[in-house]
PDB file with SEQRES, HELIX, SHEET and CRYST1 records, atoms N, CA, C and O in Angstrom:
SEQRES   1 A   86  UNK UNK UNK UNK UNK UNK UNK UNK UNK UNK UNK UNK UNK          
SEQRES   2 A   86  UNK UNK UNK UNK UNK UNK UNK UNK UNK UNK UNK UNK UNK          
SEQRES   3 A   86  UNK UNK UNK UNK UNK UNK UNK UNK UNK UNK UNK UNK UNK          
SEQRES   4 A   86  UNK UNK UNK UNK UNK UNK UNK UNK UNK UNK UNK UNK UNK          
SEQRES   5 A   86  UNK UNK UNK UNK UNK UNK UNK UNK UNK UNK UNK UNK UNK          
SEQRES   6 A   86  UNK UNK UNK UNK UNK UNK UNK UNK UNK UNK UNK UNK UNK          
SEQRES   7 A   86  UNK UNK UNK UNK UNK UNK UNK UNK                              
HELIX    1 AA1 UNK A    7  UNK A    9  5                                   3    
HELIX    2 AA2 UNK A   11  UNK A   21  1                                  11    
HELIX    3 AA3 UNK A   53  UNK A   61  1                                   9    
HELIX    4 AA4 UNK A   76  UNK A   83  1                                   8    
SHEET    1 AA1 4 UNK A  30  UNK A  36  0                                        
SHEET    2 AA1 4 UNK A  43  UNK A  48 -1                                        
SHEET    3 AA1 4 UNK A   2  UNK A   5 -1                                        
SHEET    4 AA1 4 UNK A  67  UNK A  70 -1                                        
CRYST1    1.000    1.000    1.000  90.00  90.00  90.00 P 1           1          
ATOM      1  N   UNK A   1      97.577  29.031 -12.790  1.00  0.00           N  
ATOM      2  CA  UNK A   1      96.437  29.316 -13.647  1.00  0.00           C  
ATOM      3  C   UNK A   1      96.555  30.780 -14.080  1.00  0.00           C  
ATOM      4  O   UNK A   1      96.746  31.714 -13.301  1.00  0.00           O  
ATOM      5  N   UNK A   2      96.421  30.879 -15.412  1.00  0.00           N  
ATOM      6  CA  UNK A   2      96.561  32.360 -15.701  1.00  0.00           C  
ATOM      7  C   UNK A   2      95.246  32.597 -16.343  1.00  0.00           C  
ATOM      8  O   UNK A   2      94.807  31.844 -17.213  1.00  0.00           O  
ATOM      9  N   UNK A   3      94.670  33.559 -15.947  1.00  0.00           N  
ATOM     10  CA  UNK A   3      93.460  33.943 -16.213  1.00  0.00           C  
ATOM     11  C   UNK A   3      94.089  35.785 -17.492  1.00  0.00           C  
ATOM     12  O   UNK A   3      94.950  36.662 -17.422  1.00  0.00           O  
ATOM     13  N   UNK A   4      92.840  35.356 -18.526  1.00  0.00           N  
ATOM     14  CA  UNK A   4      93.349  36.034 -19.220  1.00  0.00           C  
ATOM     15  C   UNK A   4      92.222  37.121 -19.443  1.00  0.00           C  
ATOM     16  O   UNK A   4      91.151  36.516 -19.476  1.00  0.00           O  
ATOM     17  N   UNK A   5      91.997  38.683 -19.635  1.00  0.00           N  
ATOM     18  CA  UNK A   5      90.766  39.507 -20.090  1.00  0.00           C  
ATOM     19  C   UNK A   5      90.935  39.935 -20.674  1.00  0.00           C  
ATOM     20  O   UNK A   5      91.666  40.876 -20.366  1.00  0.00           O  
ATOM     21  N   UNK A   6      90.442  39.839 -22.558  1.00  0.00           N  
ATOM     22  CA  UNK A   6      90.844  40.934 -23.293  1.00  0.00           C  
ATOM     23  C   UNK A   6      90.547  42.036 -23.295  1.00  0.00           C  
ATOM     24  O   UNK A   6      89.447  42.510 -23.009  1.00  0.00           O  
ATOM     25  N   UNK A   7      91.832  42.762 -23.733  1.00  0.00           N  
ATOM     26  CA  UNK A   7      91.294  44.495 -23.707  1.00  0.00           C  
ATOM     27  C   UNK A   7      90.042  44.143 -24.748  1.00  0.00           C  
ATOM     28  O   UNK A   7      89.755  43.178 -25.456  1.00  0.00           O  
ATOM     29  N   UNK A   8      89.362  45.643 -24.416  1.00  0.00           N  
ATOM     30  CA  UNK A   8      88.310  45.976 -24.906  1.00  0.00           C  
ATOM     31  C   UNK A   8      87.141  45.261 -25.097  1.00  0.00           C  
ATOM     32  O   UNK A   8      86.213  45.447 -25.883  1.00  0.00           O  
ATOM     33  N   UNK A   9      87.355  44.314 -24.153  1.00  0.00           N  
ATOM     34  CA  UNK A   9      86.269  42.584 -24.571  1.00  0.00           C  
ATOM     35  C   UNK A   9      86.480  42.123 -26.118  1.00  0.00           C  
ATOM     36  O   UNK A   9      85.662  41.487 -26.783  1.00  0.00           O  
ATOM     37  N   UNK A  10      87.783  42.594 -26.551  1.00  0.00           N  
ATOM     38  CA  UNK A  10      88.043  41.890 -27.647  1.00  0.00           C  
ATOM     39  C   UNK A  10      88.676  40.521 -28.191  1.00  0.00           C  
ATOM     40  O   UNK A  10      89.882  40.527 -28.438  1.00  0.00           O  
ATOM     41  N   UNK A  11      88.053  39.537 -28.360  1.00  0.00           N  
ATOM     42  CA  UNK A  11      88.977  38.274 -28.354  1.00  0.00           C  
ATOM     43  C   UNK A  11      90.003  37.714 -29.817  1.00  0.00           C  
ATOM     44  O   UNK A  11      90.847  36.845 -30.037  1.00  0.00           O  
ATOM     45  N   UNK A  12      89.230  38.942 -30.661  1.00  0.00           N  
ATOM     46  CA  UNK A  12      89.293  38.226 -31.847  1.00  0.00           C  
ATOM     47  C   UNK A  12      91.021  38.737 -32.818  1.00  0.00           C  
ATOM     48  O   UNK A  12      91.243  38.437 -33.991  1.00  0.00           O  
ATOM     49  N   UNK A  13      92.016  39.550 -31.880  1.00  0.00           N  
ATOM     50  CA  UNK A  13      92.525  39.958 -32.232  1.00  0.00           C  
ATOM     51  C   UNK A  13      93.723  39.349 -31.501  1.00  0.00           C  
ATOM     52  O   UNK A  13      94.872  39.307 -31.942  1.00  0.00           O  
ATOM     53  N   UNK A  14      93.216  38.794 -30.102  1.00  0.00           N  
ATOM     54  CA  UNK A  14      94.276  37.636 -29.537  1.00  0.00           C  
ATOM     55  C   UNK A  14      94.144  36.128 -30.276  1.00  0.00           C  
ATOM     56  O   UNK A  14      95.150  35.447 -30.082  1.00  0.00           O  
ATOM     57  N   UNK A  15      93.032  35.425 -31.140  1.00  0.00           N  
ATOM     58  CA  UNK A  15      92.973  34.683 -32.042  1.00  0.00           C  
ATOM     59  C   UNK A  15      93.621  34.999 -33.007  1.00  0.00           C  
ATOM     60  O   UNK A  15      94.062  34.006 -33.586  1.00  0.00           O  
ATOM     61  N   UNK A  16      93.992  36.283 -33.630  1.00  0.00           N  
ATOM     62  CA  UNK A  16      94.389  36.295 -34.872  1.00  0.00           C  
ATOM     63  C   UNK A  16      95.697  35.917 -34.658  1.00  0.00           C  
ATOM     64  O   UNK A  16      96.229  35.026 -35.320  1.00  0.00           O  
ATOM     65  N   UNK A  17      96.386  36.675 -33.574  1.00  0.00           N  
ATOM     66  CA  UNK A  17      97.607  36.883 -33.213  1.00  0.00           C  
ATOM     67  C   UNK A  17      98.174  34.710 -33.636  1.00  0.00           C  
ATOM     68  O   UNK A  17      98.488  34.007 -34.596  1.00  0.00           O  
ATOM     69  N   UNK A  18      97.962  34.601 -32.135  1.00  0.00           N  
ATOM     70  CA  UNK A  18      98.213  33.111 -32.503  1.00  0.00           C  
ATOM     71  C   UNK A  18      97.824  32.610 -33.182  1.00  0.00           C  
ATOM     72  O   UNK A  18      98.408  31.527 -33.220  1.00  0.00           O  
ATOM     73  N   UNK A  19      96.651  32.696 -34.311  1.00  0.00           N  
ATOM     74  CA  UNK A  19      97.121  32.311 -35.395  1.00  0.00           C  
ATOM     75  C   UNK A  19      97.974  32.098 -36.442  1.00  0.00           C  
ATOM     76  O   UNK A  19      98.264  31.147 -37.169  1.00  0.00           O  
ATOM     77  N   UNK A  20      98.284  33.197 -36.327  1.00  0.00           N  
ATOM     78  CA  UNK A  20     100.013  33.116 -37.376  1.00  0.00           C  
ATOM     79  C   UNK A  20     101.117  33.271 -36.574  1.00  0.00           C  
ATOM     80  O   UNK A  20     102.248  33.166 -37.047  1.00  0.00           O  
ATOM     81  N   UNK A  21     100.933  33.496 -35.487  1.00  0.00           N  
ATOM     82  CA  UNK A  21     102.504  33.550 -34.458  1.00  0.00           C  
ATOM     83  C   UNK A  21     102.530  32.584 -33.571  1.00  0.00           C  
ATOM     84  O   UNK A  21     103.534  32.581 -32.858  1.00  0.00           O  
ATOM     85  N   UNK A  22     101.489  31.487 -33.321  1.00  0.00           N  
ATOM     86  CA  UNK A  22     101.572  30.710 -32.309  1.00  0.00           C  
ATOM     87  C   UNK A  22     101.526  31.295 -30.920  1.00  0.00           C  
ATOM     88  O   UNK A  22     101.478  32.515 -30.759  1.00  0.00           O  
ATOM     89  N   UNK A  23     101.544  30.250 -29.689  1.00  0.00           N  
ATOM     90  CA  UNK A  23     101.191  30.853 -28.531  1.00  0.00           C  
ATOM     91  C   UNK A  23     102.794  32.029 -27.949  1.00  0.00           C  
ATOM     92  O   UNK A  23     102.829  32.609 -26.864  1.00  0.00           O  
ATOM     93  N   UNK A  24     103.584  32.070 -28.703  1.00  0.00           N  
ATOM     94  CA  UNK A  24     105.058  32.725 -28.231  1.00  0.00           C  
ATOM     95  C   UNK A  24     105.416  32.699 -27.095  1.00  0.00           C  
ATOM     96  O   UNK A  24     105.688  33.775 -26.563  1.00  0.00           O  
ATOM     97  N   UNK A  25     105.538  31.449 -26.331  1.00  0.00           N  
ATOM     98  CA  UNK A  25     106.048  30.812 -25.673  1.00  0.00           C  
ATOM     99  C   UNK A  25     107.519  30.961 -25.332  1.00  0.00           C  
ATOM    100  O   UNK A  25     108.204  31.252 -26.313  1.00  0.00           O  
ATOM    101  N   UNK A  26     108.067  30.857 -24.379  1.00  0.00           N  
ATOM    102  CA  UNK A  26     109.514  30.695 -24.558  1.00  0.00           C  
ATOM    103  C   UNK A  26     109.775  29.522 -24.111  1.00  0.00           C  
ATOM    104  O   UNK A  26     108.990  28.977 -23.334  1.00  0.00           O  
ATOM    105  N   UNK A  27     111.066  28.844 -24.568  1.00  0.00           N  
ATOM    106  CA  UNK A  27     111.467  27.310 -24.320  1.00  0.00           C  
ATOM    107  C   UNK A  27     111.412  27.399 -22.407  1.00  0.00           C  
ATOM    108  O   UNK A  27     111.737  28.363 -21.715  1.00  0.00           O  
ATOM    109  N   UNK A  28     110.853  25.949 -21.915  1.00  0.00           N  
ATOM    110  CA  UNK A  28     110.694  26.091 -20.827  1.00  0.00           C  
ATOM    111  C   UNK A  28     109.424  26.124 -20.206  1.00  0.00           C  
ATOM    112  O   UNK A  28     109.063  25.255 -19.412  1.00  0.00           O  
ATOM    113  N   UNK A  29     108.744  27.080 -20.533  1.00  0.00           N  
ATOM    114  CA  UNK A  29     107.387  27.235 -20.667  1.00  0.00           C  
ATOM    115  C   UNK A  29     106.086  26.712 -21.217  1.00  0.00           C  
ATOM    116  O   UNK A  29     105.621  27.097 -22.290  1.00  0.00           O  
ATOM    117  N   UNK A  30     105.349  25.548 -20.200  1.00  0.00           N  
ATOM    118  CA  UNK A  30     104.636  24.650 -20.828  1.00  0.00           C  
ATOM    119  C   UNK A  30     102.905  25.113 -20.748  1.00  0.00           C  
ATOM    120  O   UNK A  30     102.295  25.637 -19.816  1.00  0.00           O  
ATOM    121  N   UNK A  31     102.446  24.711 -22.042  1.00  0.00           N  
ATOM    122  CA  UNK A  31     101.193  25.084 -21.824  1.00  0.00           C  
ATOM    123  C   UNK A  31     100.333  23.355 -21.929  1.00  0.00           C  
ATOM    124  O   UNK A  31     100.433  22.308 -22.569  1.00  0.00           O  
ATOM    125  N   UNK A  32      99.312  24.096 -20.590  1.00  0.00           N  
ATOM    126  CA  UNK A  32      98.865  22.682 -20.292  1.00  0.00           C  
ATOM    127  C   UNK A  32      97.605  22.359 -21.110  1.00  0.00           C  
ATOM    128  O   UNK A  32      97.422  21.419 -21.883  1.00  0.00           O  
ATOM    129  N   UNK A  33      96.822  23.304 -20.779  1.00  0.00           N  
ATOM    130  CA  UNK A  33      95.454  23.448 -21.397  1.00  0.00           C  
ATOM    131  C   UNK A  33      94.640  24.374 -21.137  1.00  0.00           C  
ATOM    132  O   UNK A  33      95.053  25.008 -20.166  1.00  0.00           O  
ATOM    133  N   UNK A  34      93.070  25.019 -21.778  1.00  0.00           N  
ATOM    134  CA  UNK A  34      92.907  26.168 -21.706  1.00  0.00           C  
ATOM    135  C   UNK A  34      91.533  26.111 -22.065  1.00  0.00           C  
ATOM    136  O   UNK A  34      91.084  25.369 -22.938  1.00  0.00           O  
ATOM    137  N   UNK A  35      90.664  27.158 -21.160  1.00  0.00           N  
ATOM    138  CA  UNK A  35      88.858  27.191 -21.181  1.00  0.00           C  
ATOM    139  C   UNK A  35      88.812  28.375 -22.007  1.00  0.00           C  
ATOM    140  O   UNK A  35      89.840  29.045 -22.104  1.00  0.00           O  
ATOM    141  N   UNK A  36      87.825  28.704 -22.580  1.00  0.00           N  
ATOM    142  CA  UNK A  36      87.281  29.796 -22.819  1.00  0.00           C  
ATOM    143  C   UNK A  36      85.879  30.040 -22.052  1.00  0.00           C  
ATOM    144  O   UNK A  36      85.017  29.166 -21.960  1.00  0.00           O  
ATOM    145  N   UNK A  37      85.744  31.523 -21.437  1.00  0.00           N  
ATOM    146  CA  UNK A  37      84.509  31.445 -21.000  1.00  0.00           C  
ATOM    147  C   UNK A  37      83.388  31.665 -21.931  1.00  0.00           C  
ATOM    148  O   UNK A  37      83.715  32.394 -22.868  1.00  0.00           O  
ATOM    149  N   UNK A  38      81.910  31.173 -21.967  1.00  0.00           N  
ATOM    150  CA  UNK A  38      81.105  31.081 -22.612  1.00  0.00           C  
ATOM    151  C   UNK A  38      80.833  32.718 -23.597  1.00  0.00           C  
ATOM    152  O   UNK A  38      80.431  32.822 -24.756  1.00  0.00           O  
ATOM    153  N   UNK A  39      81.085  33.432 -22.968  1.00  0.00           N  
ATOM    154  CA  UNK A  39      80.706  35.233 -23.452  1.00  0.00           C  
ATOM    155  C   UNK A  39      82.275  35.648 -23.797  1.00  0.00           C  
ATOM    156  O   UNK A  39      82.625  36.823 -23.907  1.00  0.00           O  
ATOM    157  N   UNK A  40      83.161  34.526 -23.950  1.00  0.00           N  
ATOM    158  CA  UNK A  40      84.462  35.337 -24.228  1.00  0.00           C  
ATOM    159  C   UNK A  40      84.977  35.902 -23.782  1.00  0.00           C  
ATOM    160  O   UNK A  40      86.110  36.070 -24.235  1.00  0.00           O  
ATOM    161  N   UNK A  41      84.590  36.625 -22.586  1.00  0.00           N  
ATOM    162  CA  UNK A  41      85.188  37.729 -21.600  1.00  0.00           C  
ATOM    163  C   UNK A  41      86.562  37.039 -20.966  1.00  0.00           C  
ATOM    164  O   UNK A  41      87.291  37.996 -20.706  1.00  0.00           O  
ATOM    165  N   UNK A  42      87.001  36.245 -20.731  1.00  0.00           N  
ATOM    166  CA  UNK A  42      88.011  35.308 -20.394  1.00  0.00           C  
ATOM    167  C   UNK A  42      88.568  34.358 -21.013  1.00  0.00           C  
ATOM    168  O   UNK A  42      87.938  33.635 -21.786  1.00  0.00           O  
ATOM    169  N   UNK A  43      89.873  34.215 -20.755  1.00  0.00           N  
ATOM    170  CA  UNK A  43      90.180  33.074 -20.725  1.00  0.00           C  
ATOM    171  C   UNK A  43      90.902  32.162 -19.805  1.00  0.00           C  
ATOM    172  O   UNK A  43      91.718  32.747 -19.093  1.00  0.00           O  
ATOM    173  N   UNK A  44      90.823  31.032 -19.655  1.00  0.00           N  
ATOM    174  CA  UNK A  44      91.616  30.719 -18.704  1.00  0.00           C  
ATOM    175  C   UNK A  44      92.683  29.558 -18.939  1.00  0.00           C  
ATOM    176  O   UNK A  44      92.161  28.527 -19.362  1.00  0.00           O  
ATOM    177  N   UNK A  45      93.854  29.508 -18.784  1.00  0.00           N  
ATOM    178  CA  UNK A  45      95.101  28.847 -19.290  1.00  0.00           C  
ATOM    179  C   UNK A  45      95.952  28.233 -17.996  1.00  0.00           C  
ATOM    180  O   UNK A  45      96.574  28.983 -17.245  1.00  0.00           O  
ATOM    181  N   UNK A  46      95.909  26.676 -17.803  1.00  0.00           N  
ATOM    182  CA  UNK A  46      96.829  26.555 -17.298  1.00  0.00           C  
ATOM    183  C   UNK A  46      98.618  26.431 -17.707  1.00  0.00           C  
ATOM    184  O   UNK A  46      99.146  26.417 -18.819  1.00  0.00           O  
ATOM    185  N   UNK A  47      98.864  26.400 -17.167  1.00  0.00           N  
ATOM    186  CA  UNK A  47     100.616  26.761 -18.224  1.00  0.00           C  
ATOM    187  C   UNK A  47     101.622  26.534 -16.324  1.00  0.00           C  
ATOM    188  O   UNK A  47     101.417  26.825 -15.146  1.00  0.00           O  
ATOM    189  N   UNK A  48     102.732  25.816 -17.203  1.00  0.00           N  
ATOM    190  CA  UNK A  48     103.557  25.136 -15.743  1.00  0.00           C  
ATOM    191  C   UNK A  48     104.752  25.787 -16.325  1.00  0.00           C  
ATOM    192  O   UNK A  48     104.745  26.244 -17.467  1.00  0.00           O  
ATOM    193  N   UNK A  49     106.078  25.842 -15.311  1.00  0.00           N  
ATOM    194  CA  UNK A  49     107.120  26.004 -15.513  1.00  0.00           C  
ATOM    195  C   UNK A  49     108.092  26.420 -14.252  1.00  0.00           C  
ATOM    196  O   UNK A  49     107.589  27.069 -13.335  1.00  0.00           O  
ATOM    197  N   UNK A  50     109.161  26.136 -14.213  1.00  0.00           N  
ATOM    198  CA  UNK A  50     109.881  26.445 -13.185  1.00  0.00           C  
ATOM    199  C   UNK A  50     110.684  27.662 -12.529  1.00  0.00           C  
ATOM    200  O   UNK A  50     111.154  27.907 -11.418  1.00  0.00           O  
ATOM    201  N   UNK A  51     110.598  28.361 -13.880  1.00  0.00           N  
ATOM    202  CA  UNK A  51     111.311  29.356 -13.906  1.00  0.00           C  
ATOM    203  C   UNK A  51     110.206  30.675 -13.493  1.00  0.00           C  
ATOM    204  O   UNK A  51     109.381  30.593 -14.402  1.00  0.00           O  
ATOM    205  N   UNK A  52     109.908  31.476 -12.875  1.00  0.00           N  
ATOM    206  CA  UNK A  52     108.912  32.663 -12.825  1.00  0.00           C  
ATOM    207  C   UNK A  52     108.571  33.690 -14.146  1.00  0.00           C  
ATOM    208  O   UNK A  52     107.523  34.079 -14.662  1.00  0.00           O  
ATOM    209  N   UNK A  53     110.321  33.964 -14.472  1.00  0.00           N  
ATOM    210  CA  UNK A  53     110.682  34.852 -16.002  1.00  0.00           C  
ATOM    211  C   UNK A  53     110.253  34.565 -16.874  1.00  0.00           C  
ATOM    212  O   UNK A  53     110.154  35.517 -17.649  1.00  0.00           O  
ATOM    213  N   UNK A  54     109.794  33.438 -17.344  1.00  0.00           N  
ATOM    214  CA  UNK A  54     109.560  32.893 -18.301  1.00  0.00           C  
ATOM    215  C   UNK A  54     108.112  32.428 -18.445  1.00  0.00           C  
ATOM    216  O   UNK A  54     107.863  31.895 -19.526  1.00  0.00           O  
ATOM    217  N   UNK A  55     107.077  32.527 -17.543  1.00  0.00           N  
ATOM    218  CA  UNK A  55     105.998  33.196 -17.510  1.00  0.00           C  
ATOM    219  C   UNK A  55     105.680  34.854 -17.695  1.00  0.00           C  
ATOM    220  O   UNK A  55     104.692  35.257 -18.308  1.00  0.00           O  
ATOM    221  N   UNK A  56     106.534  35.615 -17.156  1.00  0.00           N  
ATOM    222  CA  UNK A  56     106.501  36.821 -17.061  1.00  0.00           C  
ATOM    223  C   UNK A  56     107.028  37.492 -18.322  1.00  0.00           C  
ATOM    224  O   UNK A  56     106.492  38.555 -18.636  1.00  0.00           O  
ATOM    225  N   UNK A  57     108.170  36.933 -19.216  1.00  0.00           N  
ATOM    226  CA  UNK A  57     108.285  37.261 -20.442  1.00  0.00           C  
ATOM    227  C   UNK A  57     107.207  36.587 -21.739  1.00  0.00           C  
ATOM    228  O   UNK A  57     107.182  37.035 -22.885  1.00  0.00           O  
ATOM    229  N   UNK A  58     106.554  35.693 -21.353  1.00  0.00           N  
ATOM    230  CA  UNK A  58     105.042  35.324 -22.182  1.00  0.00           C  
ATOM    231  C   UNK A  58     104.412  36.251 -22.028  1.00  0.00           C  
ATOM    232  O   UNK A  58     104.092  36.909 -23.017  1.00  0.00           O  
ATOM    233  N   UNK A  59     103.917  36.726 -20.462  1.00  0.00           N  
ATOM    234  CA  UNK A  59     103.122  37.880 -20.506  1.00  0.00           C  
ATOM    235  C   UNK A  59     103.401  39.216 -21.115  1.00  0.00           C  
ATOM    236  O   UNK A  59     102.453  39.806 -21.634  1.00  0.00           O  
ATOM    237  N   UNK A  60     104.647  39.793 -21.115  1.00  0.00           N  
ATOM    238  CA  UNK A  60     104.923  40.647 -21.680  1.00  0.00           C  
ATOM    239  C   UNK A  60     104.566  40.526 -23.033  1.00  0.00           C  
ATOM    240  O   UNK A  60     104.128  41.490 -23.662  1.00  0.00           O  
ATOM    241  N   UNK A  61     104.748  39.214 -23.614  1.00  0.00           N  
ATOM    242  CA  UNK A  61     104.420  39.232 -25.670  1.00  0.00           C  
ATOM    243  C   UNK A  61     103.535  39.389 -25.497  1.00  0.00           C  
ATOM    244  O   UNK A  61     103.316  40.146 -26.443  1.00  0.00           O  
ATOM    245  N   UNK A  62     102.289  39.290 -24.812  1.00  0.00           N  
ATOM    246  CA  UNK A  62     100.662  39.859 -25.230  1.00  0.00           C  
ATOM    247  C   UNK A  62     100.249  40.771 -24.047  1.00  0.00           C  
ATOM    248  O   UNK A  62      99.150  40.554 -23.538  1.00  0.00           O  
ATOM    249  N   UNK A  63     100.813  41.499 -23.692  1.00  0.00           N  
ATOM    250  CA  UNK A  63     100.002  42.347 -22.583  1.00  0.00           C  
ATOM    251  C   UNK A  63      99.932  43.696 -23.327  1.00  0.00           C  
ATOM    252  O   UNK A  63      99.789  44.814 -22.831  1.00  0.00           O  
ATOM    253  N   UNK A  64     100.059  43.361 -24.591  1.00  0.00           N  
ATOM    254  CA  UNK A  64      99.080  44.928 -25.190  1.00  0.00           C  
ATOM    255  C   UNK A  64      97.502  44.508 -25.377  1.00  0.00           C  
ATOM    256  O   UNK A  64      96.569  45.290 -25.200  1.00  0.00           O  
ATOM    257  N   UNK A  65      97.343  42.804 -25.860  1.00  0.00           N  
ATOM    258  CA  UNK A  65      95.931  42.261 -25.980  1.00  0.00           C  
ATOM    259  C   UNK A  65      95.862  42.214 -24.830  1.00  0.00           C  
ATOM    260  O   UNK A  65      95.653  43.325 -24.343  1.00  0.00           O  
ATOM    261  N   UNK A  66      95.946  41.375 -24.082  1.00  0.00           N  
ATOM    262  CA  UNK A  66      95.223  40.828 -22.654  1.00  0.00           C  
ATOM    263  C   UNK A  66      95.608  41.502 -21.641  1.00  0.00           C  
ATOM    264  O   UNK A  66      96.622  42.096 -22.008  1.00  0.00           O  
ATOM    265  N   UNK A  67      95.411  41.722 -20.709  1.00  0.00           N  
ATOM    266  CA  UNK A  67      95.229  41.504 -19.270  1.00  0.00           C  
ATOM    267  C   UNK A  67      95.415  40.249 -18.245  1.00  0.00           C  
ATOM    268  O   UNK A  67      94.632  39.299 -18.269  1.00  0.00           O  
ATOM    269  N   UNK A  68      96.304  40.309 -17.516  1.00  0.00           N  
ATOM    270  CA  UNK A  68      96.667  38.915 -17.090  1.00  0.00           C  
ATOM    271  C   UNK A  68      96.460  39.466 -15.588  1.00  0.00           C  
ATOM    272  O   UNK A  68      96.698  40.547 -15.051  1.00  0.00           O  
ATOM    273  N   UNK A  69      95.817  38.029 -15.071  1.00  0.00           N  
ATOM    274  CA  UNK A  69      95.915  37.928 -13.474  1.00  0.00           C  
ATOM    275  C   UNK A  69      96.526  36.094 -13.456  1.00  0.00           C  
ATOM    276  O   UNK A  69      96.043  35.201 -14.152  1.00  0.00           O  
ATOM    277  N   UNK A  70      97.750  35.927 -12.399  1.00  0.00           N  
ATOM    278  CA  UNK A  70      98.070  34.587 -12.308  1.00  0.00           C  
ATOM    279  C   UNK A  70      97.954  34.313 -11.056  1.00  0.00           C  
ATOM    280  O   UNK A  70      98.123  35.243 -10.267  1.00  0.00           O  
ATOM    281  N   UNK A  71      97.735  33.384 -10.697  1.00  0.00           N  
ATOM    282  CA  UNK A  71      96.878  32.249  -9.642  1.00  0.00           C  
ATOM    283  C   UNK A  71      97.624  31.095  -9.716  1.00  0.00           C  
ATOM    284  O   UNK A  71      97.231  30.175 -10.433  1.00  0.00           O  
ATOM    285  N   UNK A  72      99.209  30.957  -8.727  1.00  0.00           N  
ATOM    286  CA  UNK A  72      99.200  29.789  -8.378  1.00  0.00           C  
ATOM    287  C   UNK A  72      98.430  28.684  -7.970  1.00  0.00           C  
ATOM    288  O   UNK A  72      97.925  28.907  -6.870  1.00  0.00           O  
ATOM    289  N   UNK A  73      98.041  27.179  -8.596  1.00  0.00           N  
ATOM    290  CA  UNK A  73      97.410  26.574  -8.264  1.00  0.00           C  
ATOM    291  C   UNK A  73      98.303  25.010  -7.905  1.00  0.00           C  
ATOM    292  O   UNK A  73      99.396  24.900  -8.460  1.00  0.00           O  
ATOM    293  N   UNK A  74      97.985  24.221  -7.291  1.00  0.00           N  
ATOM    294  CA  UNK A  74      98.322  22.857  -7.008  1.00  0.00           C  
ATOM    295  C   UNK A  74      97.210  22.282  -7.380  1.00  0.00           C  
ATOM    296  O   UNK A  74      96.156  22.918  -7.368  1.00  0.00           O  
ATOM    297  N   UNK A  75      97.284  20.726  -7.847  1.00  0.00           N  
ATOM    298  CA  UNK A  75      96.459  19.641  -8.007  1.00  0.00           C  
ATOM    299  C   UNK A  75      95.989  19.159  -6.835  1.00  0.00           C  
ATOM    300  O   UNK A  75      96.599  18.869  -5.806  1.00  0.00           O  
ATOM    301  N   UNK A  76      94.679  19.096  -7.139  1.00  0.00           N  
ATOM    302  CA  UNK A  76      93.404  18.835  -5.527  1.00  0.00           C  
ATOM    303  C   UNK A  76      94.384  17.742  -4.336  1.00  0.00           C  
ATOM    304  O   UNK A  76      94.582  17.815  -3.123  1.00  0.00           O  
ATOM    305  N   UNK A  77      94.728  16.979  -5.176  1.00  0.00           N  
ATOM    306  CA  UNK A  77      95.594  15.363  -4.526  1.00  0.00           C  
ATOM    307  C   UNK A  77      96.979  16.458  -3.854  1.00  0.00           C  
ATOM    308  O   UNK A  77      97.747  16.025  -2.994  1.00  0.00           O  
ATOM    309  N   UNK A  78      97.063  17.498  -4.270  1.00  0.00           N  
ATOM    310  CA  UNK A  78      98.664  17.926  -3.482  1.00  0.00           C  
ATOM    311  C   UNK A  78      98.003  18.490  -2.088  1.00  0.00           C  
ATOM    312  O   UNK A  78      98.355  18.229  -0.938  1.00  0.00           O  
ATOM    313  N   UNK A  79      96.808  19.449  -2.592  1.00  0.00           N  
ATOM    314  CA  UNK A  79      96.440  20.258  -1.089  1.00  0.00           C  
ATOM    315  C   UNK A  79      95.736  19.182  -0.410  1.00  0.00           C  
ATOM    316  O   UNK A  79      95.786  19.187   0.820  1.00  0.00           O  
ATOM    317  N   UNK A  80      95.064  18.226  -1.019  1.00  0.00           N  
ATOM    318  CA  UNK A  80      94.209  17.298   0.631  1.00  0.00           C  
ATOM    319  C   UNK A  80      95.871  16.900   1.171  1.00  0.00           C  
ATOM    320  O   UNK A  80      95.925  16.658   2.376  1.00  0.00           O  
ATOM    321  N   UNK A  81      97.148  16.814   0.448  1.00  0.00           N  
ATOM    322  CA  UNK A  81      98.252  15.694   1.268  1.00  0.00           C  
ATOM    323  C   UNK A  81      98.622  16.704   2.391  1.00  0.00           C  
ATOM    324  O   UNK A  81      98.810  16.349   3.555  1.00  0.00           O  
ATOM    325  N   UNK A  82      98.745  18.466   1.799  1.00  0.00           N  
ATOM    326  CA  UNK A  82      99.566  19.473   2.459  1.00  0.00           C  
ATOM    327  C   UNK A  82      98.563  19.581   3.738  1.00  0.00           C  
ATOM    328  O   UNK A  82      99.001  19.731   4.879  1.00  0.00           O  
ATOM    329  N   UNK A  83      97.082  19.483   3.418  1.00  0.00           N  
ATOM    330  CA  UNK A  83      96.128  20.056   4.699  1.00  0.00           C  
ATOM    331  C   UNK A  83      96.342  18.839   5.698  1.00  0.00           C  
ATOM    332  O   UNK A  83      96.659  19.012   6.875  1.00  0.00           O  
ATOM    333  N   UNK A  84      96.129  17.523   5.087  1.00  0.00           N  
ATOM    334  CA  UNK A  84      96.261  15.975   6.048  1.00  0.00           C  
ATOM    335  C   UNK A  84      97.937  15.946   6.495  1.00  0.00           C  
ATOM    336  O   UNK A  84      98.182  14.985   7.224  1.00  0.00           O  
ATOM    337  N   UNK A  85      99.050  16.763   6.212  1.00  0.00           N  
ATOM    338  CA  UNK A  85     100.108  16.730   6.656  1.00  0.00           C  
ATOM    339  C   UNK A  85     101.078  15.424   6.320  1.00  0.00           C  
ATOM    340  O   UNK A  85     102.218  15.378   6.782  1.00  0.00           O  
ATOM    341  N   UNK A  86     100.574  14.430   5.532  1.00  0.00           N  
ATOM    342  CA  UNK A  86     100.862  13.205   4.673  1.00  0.00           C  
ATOM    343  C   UNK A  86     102.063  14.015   3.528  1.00  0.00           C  
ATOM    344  O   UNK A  86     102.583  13.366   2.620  1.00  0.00           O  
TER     345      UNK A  86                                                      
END                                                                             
């Protein structure tokens, strides 16, 4: 889960961006789906991939807009199997 904060509480300049450049992604790098919080102050994006770099070179194309914090997450059904030892 990548949680996203725009600088300056600005959102409207990470909209513009992907608007005409798309999410600039690199091959490999899947985007799953994505919240906005109600006041804009966030966003939140899940996005999968195998490779680490290739999250980390996404972040680099917008880390003059955003602010990124990432949060490995698993699907609820993986941690009840890992906690039940199944």
């Amino acid at each position: 889960m990548v949680v996203e904060r725009f600088k300056d509480g600005q959102p409207r300049p990470v909209y513009e961006r992907a608007a005409a450049d798309g999410r600039m992604m690199p091959d490999g790098l899947r985007y799953v789906d994505s919240w906005v919080e109600a006041n804009f102050a966030r966003c939140f994006q899940l996005m999968e991939c195998d490779d680490l770099t290739l999250l980390m070179t996404w972040i680099a194309r917008w880390s003059d807009l955003v602010d990124f914090e990432v949060v490995p997450v698993v699907p609820s059904a993986s941690a009840a199997a890992a906690i039940s030892g199944a």
